[in-house]
C-alpha positions in Angstrom: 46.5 -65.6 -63.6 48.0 -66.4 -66.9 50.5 -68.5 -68.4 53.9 -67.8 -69.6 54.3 -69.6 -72.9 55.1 -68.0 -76.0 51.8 -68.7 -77.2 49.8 -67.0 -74.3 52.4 -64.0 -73.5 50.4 -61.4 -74.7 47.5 -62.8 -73.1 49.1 -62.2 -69.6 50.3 -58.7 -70.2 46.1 -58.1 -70.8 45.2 -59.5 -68.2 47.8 -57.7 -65.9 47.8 -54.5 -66.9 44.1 -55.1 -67.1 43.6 -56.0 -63.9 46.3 -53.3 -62.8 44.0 -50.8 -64.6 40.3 -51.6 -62.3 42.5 -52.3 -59.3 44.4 -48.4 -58.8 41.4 -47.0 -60.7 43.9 -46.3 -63.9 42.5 -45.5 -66.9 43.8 -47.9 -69.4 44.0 -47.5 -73.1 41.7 -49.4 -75.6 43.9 -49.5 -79.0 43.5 -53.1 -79.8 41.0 -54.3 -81.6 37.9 -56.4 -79.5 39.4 -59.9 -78.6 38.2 -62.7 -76.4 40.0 -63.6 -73.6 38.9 -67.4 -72.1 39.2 -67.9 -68.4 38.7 -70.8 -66.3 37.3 -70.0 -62.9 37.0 -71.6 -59.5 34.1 -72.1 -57.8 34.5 -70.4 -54.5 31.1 -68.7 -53.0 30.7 -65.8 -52.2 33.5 -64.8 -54.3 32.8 -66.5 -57.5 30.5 -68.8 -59.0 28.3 -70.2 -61.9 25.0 -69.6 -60.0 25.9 -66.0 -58.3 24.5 -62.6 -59.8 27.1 -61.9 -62.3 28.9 -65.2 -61.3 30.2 -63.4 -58.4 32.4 -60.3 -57.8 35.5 -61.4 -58.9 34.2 -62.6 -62.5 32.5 -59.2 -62.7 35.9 -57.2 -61.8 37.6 -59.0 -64.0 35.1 -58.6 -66.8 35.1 -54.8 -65.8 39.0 -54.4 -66.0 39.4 -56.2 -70.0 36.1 -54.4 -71.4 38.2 -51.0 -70.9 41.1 -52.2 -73.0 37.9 -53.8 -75.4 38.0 -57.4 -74.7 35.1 -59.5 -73.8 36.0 -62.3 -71.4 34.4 -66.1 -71.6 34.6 -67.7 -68.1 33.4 -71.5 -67.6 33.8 -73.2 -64.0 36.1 -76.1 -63.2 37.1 -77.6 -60.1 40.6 -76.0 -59.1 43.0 -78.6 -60.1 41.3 -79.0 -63.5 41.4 -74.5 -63.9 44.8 -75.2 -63.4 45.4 -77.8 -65.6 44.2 -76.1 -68.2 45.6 -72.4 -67.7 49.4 -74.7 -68.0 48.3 -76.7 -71.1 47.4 -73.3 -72.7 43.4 -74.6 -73.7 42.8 -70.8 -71.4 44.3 -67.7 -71.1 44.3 -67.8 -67.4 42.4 -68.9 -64.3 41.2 -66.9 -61.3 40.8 -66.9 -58.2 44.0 -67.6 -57.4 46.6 -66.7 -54.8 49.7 -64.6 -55.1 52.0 -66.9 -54.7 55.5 -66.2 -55.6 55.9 -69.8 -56.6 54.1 -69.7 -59.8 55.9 -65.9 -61.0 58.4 -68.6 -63.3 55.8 -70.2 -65.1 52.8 -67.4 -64.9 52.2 -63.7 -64.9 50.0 -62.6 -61.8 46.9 -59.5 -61.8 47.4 -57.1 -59.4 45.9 -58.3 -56.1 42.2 -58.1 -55.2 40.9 -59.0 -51.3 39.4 -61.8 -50.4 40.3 -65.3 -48.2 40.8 -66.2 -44.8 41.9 -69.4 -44.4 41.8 -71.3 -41.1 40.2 -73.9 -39.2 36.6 -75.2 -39.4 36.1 -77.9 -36.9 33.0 -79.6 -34.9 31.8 -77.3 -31.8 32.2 -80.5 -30.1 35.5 -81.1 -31.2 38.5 -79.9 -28.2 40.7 -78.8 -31.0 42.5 -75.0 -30.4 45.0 -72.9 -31.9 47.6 -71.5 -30.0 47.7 -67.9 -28.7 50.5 -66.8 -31.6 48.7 -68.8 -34.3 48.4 -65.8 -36.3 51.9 -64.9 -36.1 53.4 -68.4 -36.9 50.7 -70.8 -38.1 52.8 -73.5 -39.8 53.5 -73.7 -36.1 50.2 -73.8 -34.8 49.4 -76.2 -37.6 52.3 -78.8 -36.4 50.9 -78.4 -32.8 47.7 -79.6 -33.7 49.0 -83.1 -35.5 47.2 -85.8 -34.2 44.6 -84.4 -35.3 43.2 -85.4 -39.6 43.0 -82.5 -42.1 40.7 -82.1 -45.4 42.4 -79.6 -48.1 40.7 -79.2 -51.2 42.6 -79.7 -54.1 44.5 -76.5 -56.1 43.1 -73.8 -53.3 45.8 -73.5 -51.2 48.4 -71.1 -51.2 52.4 -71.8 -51.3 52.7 -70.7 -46.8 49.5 -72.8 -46.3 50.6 -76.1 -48.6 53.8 -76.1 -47.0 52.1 -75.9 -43.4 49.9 -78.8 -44.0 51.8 -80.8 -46.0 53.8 -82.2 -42.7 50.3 -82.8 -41.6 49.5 -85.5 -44.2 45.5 -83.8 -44.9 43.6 -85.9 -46.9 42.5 -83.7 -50.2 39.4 -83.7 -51.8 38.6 -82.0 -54.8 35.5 -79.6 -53.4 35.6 -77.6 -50.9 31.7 -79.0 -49.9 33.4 -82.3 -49.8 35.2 -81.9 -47.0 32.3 -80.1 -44.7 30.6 -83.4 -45.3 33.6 -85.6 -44.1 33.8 -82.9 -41.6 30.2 -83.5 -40.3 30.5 -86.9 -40.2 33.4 -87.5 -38.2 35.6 -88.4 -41.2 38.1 -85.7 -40.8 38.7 -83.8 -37.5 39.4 -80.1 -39.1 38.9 -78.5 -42.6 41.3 -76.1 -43.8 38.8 -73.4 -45.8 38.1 -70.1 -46.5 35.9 -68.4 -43.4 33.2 -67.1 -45.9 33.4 -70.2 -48.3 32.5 -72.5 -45.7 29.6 -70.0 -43.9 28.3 -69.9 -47.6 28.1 -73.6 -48.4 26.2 -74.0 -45.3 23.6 -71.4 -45.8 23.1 -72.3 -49.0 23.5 -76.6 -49.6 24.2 -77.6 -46.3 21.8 -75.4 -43.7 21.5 -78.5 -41.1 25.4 -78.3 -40.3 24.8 -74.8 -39.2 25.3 -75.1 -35.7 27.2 -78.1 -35.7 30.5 -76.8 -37.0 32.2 -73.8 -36.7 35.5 -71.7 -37.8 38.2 -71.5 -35.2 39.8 -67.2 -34.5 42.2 -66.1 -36.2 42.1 -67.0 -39.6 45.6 -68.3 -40.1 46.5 -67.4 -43.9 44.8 -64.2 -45.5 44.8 -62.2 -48.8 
């Protein structure tokens, strides 16, 4: 994702119709000259990362989809309100992962979609928190039904449907998603609202002892 100032414009017609190009296998053309693009990137494992192969698959598609219009593509890490934060001050030419969210079309210009996320619940197994039978269909609704309960968000991760659910809510945000699966453990919080896969990853890898101990509640109640 890119900004829309005058300064970055043509930045975010690369990185769309670059992205545009990889996604629906189009080949693009390469007529400008080798460039750099700088992008700041979230840290969300398995999808993307400083110590993953590549730094992860979305880095690499990325990467993949500019070096057939002949850019190269710098990517340095930064926790998601700070990627932000820089992508609208214009010190990058975009940040990534982000979500589609039609609230950010005025002020940026969004890739083509790739998949990834299922946000939802992580809770203790010894916690009596459930989601309704039609949380899937309506989760702000299944969100508002559950709140008594204390929420973790991570800062800058959440899309527009899933801010506005929790938001009622009054979750306590943190600025790492690891954060909040220690508040989580340790009775700090009552539910985590995180990716499926992010949260299986950071256990397996930096936090193997809560394996066990918490777990992701069915369905996932906001996906990409």
């Amino acid at each position: 994702l890119a900004p829309r100032t005058d300064v970055r414009r043509r930045a975010a017609r690369w990185i769309q119709a670059a992205a545009l190009g990889l996604i629906l296998g189009l080949a693009g053309t390469a007529a400008r000259a080798a460039g750099l693009v700088r992008l700041a990137a979230i840290e969300r494992e398995p999808y993307s990362g400083p110590h993953l192969p590549d730094q992860g698959y979305v880095p690499e598609l990325i990467r993949a989809a500019f070096s057939r219009s002949g850019y190269r593509v710098e990517i340095a890490f930064y926790p998601p309100a700070r990627a932000r934060s820089l992508a609208e001050s214009g010190d990058v030419d975009g940040w990534m992962p982000v979500y589609a969210d039609p609230a950010l079309s005025d002020s940026f210009i969004l890739s083509a979609p790739f998949p990834g996320d299922h946000l939802g619940l992580l809770k203790r197994k010894d916690a009596a928190i459930r989601l309704g039978k039609d949380a899937a269909r309506n989760p702000a609704a299944a969100l508002e039904a559950l709140s008594r309960y204390r929420f973790g968000t991570t800062r800058g991760t959440l899309p527009a449907p899933a801010a506005e659910a929790t938001a009622r809510l009054h979750p306590v945000p943190v600025t790492l998603d690891l954060q909040n699966l220690d508040k989580l453990a340790y009775g700090r919080i009552d539910a985590a609202i995180i990716d499926k896969y992010v949260a299986a990853d950071l256990m397996a890898t930096q936090r193997p002892y809560f394996i066990g101990k918490l777990e992701f509640l069915a369905p996932a109640l906001f996906s990409s």
